[in-house]
C-alpha positions in Angstrom: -10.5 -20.7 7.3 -11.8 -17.8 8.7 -7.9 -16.6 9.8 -7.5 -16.8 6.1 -10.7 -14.8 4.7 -10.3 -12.0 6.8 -6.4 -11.9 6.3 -7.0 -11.7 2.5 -9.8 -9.2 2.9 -7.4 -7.3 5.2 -4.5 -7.2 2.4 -6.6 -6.3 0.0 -7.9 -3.3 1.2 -4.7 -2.0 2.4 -3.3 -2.5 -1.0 -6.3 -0.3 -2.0 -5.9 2.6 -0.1 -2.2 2.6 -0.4 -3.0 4.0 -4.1 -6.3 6.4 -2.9 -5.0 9.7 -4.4 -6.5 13.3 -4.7 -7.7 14.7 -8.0 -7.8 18.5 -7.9 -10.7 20.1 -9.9 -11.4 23.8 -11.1 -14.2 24.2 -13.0 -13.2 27.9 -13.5 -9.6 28.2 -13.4 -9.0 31.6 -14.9 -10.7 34.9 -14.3 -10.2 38.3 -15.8 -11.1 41.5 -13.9 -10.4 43.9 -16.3 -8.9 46.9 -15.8 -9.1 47.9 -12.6 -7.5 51.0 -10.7 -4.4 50.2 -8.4 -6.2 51.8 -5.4 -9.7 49.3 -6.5 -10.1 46.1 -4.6 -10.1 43.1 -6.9 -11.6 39.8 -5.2 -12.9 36.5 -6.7 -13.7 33.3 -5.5 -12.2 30.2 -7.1 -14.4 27.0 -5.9 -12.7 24.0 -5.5 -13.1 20.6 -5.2 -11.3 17.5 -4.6 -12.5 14.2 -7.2 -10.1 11.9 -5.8 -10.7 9.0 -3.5 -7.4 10.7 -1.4 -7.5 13.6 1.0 -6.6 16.9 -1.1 -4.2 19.0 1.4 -3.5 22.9 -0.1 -0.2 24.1 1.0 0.9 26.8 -0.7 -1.2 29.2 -3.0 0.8 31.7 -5.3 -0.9 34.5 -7.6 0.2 34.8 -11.1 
């Protein structure tokens, strides 16, 4: 009986994570600097976070 509990508890939460997936979040996901000069240094921080229940892996970030 016990075999059978922990078997099914076992299945059931490898089922589970098998469908844990990332959920990217930007609260800000745009940002205008102006006008700036082409010699001026133009930084800004985007925060983000990861509402999934999977790990969030960044591979590749390209600027528009």
């Amino acid at each position: 009986m016990a075999k059978t509990y922990f078997l099914t508890l076992f299945l059931i939460l490898a089922a589970s994570s098998a469908y844990a997936s990332p959920v990217l979040h930007i609260d800000k996901p745009q940002f205008d600097f102006g006008t700036i000069s082409q010699d001026d240094k133009a930084e800004h921080v985007f925060e983000i976070e990861n509402r999934g229940d999977g790990e969030l892996i960044i591979e590749k970030l390209t600027p528009s």
